[in-house]
VOBA-1610 file (N, C-alpha, C; in pm, whole numbers, padded with zeros to 5 digits, always signed):
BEGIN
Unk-09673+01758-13643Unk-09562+01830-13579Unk-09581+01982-13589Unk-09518+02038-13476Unk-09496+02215-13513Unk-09411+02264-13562Unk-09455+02326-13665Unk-09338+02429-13699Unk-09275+02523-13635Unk-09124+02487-13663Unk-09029+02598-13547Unk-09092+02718-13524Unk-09105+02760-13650Unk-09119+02930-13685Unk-09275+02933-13671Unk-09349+02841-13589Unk-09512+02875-13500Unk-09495+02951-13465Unk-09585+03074-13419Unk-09588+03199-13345Unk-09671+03099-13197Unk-09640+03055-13094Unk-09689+02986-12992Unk-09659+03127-12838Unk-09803+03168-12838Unk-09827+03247-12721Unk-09811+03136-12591Unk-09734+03181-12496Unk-09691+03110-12364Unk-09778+03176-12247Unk-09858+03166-12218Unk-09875+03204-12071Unk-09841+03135-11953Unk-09784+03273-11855Unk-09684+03189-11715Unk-09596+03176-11739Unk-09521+03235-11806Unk-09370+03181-11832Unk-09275+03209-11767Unk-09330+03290-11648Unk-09233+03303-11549Unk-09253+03185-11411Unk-09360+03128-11431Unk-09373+03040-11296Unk-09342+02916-11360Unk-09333+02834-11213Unk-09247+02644-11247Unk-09297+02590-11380Unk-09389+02575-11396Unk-09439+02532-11564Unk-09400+02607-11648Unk-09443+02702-11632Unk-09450+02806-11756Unk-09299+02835-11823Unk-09223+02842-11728Unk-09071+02863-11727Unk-08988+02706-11821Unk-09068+02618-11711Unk-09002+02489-11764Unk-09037+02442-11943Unk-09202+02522-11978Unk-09224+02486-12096Unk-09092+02576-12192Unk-09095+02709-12146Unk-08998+02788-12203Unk-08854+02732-12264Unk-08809+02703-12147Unk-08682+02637-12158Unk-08660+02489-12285Unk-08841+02456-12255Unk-08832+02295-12345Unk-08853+02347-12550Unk-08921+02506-12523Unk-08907+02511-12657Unk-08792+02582-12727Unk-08702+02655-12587Unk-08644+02706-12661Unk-08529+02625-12699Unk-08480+02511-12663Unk-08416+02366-12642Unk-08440+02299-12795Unk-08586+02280-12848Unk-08606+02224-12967Unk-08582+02309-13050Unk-08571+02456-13042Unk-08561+02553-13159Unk-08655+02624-13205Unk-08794+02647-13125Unk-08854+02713-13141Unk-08812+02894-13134Unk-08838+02946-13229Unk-08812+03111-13237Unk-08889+03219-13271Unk-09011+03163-13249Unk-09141+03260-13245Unk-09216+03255-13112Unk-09205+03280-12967Unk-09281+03231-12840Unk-09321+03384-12793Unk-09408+03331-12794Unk-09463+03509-12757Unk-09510+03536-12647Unk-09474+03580-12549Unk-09426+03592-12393Unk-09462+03728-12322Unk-09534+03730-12218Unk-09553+03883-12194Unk-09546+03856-12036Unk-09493+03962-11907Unk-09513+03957-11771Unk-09668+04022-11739Unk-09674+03983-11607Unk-09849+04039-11547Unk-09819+04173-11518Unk-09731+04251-11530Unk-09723+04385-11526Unk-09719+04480-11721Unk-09711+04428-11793Unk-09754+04415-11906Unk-09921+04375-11951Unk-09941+04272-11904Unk-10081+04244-11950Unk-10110+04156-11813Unk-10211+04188-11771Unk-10298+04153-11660Unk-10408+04039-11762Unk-10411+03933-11718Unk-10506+03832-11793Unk-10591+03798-11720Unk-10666+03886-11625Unk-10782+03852-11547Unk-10873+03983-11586Unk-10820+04096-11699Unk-10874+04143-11754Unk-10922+04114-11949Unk-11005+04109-11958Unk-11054+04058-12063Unk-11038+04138-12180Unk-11078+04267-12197Unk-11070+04373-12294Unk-10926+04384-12354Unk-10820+04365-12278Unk-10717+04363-12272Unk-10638+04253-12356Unk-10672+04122-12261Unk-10639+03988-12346Unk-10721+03937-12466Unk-10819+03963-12520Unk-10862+04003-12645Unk-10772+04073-12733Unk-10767+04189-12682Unk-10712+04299-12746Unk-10543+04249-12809Unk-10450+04210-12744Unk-10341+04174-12678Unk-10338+04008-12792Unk-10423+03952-12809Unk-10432+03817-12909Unk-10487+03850-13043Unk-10552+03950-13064Unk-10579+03991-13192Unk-10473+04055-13227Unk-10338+04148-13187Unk-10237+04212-13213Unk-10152+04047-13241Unk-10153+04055-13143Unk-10001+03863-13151Unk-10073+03791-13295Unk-10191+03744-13298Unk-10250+03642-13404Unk-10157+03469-13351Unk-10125+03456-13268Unk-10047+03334-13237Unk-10126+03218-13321Unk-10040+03138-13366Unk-10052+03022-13372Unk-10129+02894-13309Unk-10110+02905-13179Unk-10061+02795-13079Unk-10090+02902-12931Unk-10155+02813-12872Unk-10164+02894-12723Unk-10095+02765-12623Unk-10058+02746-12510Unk-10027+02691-12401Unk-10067+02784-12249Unk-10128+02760-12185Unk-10192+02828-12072Unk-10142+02778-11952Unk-09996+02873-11929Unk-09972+02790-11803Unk-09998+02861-11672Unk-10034+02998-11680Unk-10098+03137-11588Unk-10185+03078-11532Unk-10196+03083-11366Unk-10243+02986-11277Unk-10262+03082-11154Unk-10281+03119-11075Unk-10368+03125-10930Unk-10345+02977-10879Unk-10175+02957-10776Unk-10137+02834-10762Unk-10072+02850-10582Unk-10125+02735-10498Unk-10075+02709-10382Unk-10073+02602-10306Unk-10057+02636-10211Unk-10088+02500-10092Unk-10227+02471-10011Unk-10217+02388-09952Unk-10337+02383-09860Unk-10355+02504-09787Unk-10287+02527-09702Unk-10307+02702-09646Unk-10357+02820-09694Unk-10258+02846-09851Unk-10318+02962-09893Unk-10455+02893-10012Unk-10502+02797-10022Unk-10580+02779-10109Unk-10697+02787-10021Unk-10688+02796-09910Unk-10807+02757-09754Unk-10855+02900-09759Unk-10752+02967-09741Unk-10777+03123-09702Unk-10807+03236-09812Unk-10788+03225-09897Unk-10810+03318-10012Unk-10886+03252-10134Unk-10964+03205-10061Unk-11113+03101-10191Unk-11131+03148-10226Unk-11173+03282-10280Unk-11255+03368-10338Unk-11139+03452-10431Unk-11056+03425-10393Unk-10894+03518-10506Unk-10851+03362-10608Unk-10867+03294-10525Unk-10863+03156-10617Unk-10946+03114-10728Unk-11080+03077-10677Unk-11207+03054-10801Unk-11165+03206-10861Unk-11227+03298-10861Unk-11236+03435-10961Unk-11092+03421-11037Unk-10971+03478-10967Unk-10857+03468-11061Unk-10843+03351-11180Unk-10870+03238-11147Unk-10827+03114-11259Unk-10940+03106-11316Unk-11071+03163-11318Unk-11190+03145-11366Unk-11147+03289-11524Unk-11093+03391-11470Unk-11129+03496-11580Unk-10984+03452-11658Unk-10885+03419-11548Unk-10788+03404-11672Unk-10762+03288-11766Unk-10854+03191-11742Unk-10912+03091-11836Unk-10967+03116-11962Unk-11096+03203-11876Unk-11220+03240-11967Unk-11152+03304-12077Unk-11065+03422-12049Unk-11019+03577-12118Unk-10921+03485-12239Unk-10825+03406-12196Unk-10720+03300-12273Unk-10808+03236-12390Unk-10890+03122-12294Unk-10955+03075-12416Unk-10998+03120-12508Unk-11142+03207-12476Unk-11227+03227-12515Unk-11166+03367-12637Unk-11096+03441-12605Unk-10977+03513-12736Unk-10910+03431-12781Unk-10857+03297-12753Unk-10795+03212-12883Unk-10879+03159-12968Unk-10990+03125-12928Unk-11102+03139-13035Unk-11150+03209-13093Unk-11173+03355-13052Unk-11170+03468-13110Unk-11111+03491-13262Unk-10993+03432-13221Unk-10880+03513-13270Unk-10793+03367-13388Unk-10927+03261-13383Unk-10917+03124-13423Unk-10767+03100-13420Unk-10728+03027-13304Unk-10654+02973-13277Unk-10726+02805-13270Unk-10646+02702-13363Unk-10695+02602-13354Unk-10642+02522-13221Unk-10487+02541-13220Unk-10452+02450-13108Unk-10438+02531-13002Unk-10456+02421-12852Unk-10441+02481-12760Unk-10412+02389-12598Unk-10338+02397-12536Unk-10311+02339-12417Unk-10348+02452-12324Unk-10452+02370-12193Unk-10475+02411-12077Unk-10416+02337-12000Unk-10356+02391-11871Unk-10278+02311-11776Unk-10379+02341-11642Unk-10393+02209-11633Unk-10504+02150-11461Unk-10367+02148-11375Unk-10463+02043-11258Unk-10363+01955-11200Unk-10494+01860-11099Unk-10421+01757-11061Unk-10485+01664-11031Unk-10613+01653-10932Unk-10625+01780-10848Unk-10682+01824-10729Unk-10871+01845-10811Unk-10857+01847-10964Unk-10975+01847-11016Unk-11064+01723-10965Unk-11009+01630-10980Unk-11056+01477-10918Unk-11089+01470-10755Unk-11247+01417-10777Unk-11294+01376-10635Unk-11158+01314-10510Unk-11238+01393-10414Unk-11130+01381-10318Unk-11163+01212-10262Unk-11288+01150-10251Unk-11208+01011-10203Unk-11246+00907-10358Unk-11152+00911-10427Unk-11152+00894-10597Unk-11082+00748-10606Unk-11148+00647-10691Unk-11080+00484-10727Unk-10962+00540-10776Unk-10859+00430-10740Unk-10720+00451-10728Unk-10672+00387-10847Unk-10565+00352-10954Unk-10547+00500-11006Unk-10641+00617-11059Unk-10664+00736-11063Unk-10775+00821-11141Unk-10775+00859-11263Unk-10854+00735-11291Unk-10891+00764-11446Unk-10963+00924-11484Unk-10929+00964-11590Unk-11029+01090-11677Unk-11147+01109-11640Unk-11188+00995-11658Unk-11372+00929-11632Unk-11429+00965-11514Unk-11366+00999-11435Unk-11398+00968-11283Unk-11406+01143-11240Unk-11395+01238-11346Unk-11429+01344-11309Unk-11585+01425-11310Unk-11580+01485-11168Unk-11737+01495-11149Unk-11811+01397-11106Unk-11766+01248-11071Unk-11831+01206-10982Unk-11851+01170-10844Unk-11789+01283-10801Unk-11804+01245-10617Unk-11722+01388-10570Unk-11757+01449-10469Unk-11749+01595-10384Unk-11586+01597-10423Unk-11566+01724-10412Unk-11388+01734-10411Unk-11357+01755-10259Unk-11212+01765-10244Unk-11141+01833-10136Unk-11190+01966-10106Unk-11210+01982-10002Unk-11294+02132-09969Unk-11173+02210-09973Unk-11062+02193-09927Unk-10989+02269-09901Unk-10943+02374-10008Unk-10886+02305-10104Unk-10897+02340-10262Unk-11024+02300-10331Unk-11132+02319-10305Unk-11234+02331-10421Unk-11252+02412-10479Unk-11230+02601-10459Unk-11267+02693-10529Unk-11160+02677-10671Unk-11037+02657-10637Unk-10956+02624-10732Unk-10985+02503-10847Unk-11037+02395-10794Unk-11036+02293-10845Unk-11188+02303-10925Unk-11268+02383-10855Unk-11403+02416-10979Unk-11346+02520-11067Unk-11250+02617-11052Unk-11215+02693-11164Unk-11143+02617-11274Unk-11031+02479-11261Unk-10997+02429-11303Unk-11106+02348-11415Unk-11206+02302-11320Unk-11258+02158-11422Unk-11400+02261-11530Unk-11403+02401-11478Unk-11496+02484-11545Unk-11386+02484-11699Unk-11260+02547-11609Unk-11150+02566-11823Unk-11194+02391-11862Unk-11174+02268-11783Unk-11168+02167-11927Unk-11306+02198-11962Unk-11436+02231-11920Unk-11568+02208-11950Unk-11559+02313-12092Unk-11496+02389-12085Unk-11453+02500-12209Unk-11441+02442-12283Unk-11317+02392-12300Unk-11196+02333-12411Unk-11265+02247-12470Unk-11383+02156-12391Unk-11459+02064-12433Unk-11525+02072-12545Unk-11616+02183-12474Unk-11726+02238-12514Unk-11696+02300-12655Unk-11582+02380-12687Unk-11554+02461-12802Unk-11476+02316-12882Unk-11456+02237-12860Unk-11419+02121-12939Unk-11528+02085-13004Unk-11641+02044-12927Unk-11771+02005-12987Unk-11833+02118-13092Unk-11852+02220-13043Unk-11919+02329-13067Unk-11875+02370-13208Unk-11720+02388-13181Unk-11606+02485-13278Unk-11530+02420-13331Unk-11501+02320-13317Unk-11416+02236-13381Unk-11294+02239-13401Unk-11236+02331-13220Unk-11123+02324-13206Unk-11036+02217-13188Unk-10883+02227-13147Unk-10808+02104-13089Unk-10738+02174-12973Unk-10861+02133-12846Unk-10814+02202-12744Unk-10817+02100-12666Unk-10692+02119-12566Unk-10661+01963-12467Unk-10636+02038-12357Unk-10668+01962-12221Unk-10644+01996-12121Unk-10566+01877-12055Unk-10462+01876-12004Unk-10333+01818-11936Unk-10363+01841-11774Unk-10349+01703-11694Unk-10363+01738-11554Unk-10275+01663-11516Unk-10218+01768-11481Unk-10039+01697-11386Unk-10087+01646-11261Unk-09989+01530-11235Unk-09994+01525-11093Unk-09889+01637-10987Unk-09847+01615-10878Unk-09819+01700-10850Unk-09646+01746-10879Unk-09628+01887-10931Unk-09514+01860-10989Unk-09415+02042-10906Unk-09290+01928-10980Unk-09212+02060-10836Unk-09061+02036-11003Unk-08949+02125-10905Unk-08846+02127-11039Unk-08808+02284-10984Unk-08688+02336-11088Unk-08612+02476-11058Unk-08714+02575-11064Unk-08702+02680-10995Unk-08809+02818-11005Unk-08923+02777-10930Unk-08947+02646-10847Unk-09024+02619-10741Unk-09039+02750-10665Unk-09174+02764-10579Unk-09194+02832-10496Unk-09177+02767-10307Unk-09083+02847-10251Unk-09061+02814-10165Unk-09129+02859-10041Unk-09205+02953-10037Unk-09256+03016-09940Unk-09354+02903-09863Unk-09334+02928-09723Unk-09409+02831-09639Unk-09584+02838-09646Unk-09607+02960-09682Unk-09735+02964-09628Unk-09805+02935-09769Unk-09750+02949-09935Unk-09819+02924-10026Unk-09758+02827-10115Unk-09640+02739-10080Unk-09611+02671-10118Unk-09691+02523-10145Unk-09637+02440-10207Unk-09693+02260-10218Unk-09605+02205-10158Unk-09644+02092-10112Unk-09604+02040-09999Unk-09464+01965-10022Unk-09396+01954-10129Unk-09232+01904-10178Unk-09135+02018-10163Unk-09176+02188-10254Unk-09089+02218-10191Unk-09103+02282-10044Unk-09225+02303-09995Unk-09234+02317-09861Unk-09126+02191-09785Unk-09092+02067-09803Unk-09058+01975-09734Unk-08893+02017-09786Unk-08875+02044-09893Unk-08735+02102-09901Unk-08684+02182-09810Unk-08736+02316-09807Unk-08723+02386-09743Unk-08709+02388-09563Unk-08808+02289-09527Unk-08790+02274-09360Unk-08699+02174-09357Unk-08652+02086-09432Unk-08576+02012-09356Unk-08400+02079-09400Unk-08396+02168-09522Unk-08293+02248-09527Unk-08275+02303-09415Unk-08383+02423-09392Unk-08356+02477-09226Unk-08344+02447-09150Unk-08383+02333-09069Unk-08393+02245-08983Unk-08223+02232-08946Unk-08174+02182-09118Unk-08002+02128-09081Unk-07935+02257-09030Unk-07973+02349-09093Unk-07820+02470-09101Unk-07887+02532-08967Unk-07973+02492-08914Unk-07989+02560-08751Unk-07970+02439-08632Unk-07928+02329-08677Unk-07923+02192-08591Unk-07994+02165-08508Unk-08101+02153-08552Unk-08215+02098-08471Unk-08240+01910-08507Unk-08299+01895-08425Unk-08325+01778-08379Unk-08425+01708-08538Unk-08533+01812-08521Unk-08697+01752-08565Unk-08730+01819-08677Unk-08801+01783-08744Unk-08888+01870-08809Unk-09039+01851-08796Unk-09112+01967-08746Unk-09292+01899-08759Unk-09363+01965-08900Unk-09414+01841-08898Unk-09527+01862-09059Unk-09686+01838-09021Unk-09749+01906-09126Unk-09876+01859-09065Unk-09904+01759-09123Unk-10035+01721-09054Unk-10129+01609-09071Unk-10040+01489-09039Unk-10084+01373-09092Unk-10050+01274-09019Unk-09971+01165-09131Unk-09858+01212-09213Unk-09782+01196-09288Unk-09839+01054-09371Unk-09943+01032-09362Unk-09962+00901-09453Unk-10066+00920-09569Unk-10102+01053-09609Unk-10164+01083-09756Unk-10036+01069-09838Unk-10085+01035-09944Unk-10001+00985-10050Unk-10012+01094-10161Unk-09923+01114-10237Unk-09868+01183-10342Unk-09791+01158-10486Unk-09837+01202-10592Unk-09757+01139-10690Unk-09669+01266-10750Unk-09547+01293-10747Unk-09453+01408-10809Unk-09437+01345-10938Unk-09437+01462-11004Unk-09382+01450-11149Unk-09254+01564-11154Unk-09154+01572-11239Unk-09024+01657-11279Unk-09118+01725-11394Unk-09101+01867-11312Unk-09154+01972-11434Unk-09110+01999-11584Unk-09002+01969-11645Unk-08989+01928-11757Unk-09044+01801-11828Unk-09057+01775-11806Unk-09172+01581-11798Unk-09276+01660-11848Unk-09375+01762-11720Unk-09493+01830-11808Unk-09445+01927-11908Unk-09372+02002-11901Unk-09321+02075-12056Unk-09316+02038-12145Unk-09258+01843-12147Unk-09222+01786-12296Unk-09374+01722-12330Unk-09464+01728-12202Unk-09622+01653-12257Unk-09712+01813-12334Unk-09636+01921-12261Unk-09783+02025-12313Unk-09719+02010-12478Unk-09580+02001-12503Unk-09514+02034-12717Unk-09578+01909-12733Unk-09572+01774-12712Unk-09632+01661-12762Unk-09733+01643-12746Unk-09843+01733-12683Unk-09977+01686-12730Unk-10066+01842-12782Unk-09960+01944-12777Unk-10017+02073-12854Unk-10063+02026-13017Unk-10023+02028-13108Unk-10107+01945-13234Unk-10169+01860-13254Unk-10110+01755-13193Unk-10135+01594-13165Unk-10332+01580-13191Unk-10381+01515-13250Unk-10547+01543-13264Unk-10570+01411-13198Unk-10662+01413-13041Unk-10692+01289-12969Unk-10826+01258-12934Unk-10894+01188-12917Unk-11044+01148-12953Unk-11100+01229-12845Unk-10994+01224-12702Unk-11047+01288-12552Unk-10941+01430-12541Unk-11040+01489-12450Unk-11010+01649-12449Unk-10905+01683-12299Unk-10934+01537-12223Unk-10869+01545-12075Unk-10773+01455-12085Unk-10623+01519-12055Unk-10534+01345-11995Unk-10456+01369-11868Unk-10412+01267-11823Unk-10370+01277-11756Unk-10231+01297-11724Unk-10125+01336-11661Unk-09968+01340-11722Unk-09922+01320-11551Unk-09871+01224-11562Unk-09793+01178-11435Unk-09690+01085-11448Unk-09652+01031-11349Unk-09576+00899-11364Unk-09612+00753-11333Unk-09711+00743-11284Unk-09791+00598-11237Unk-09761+00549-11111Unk-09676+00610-11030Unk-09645+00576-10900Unk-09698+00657-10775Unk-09653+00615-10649Unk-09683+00761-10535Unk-09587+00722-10395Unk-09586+00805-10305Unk-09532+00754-10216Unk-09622+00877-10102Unk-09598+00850-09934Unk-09651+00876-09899Unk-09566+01005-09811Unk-09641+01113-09774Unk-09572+01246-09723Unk-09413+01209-09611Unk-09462+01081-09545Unk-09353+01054-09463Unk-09229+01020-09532Unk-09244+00907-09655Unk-09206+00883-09743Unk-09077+01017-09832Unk-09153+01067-09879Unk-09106+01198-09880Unk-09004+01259-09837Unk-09039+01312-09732Unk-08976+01339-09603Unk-08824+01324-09605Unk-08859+01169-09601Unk-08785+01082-09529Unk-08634+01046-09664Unk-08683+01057-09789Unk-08618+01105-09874Unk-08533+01203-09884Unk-08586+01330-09854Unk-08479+01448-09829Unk-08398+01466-09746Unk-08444+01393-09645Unk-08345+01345-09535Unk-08207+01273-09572Unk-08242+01142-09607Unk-08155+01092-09667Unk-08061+01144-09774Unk-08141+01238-09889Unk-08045+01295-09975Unk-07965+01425-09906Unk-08037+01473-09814Unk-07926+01560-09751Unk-07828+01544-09640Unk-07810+01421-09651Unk-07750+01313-09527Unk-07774+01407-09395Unk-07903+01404-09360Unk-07937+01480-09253Unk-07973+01397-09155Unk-07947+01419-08991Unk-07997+01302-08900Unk-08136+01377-08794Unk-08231+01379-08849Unk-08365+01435-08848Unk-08488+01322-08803Unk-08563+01380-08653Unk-08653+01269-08638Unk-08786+01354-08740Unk-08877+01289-08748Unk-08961+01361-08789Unk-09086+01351-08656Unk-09181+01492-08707Unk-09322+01470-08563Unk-09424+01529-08679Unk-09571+01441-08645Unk-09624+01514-08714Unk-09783+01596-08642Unk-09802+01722-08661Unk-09892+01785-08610Unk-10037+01720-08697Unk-10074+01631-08631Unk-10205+01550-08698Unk-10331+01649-08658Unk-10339+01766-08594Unk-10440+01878-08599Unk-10472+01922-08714Unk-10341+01919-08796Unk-10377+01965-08943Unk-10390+01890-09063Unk-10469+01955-09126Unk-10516+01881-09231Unk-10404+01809-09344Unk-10509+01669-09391Unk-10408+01629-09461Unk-10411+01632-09594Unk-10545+01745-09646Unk-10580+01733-09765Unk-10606+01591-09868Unk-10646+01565-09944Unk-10664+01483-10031Unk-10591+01346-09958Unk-10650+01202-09888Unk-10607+01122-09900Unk-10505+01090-10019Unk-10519+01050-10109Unk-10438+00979-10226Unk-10507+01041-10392Unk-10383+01077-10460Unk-10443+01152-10569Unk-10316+01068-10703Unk-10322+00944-10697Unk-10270+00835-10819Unk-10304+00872-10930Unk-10240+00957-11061Unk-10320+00930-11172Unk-10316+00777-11261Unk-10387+00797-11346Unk-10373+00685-11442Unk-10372+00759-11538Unk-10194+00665-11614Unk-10180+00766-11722Unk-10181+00689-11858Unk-10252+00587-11857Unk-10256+00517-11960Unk-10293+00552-12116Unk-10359+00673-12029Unk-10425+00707-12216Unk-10326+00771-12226Unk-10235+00885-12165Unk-10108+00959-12271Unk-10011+00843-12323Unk-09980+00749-12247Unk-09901+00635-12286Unk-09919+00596-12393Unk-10060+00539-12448Unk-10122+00553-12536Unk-10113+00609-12655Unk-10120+00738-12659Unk-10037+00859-12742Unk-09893+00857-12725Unk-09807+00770-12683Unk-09738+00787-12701Unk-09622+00841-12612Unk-09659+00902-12493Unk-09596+01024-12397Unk-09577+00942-12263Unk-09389+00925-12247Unk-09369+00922-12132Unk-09322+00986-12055Unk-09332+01000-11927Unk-09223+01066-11842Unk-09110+00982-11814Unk-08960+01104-11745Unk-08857+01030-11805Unk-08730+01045-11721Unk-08787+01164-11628Unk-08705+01208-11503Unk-08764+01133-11360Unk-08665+01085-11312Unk-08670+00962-11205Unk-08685+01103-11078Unk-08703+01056-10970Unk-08756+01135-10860Unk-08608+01152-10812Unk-08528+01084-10816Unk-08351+01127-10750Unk-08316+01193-10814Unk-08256+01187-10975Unk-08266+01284-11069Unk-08359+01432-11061Unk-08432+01407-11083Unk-08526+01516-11057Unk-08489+01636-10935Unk-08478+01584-10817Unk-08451+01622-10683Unk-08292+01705-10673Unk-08213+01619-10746Unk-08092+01665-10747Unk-08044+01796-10841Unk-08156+01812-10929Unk-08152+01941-11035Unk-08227+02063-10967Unk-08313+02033-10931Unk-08431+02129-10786Unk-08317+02188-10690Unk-08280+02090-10576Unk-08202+02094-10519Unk-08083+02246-10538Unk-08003+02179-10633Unk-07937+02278-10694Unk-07942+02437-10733Unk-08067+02431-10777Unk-08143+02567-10835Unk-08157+02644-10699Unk-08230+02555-10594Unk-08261+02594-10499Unk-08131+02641-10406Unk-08069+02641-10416Unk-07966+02679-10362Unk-07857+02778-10391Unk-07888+02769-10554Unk-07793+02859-10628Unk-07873+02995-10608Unk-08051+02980-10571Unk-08112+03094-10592Unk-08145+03161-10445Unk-08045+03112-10368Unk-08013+03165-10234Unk-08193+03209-10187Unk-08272+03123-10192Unk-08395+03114-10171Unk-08452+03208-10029Unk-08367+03108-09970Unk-08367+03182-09787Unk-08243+03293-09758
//
């Protein structure tokens, strides 16, 4: 277990994870979290985040600082994608070792896994078969941090874990169309859609890739339960074991916003990743379930989203 009074450095604590881990420690009673904005410390500079972890001496790292989007902006800015999540990996890690930090959570997400990948996706199954082009620069910066965490496990004899969510949404979501993920993107158009009374909403691709959401507190309560936790493997997976498909979806928000909406879908565009199922057997394993149902979940989002006059 951790001690309250851990000094646990947070990175991201202003975005959907990072925020949601916040909230989950400050909930158990944690009163040492050591928290800084990117106008304070830039973590794609190195000299800096060195510098910046030898002052803190933290305890405990959690890495939730991400270079994070949708199919669109992950298409168009490849090169702000790989570099950004590559140094602010490198600069994180590689100063918590510095600065011997034994424990440590890196946060993935599922897009690391081959894009046409056996269904559910086991751990195992990483690195063997091409990714999604669309997000690959991202998804090689991603599976380069677990090759780290690995590596300094073997090497150093840290307890460093890397966590790969499936895809996860919750309050402080990003709503913007063009760099959003595709849940609250689907929030968002079919919100607009109502309060301008339109008929339709069009989505791309051809609504039958499949998706698995997780409730971002779900990953908050997996990064505190497996931050000490000592596990034979360095990768898990954190999802819920289910999926449904974009129409699916959809067709959900519809219903919860008792909206009378046909849907159309622009099949010109891409549909990214057929099906991305984790298998979450090994956190189960350890012990770790998720615990927020997708209605639940939706109805707390929802809310936020609205209270935070988004549009």
């Amino acid at each position: 277990m951790i001690e309250k009074n851990e000094k646990i450095f947070l990175a991201g604590h202003n975005g959907l994870v990072g925020s949601a881990i916040l909230r989950i420690l400050v909930k158990y009673g944690f009163k040492n979290i050591i928290t800084v904005n990117r106008f304070e410390l830039d973590l794609t500079n190195q000299q800096k985040v060195f510098s910046f972890l030898s002052r803190k001496r933290p305890g405990a790292v959690i890495i939730a600082a991400a270079k994070v989007g949708g199919i669109l902006d992950n298409n168009k800015y490849r090169g702000e994608y790989i570099y950004e999540n590559l140094s602010i990996q490198n600069n994180v890690i590689h100063g918590s070792y510095l600065n011997k930090v034994k424990n440590l959570i890196f946060l993935g997400s599922s897009c690391v896994y081959p894009k046409n990948c056996n269904q559910p996706i086991k751990e195992k199954y990483l690195l063997t078969k091409e990714l999604e082009y669309t997000n690959e620069p991202y998804a090689v910066a991603k599976i380069a941090g677990i090759k780290l965490c690995e590596s300094y496990n073997l090497q150093y004899g840290t307890n460093y874990k890397c966590l790969m969510p499936s895809n996860t949404y919750g309050p402080n979501d990003n709503y913007n169309l063009n760099s959003s993920h595709f849940f609250p993107a689907l929030i968002r158009k079919v919100y607009e859609s109502v309060k301008k009374n339109k008929k339709e909403i069009i989505l791309w691709g051809t609504g039958k890739a499949k998706r698995e959401l997780i409730y971002v507190d779900d990953v908050a309560e997996a990064c505190l339960f497996f931050l000490k936790k000592h596990t034979k493997e360095c990768l898990i997976n954190i999802g819920i074991g289910k999926d449904k498909t974009i129409k699916q979806y959809a067709e959900f928000i519809i219903k919860k916003l008792r909206a009378k909406l046909q849907i159309r879908f622009d099949n010109k565009k891409p549909d990214g990743t057929p099906r991305k199922l984790l298998d979450i057997s090994l956190a189960k394993k350890y012990g770790w379930y998720p615990k927020i149902s997708l209605s639940e979940g939706f109805d707390i989002t929802y809310r936020n989203f609205l209270k935070k006059n988004i549009l």
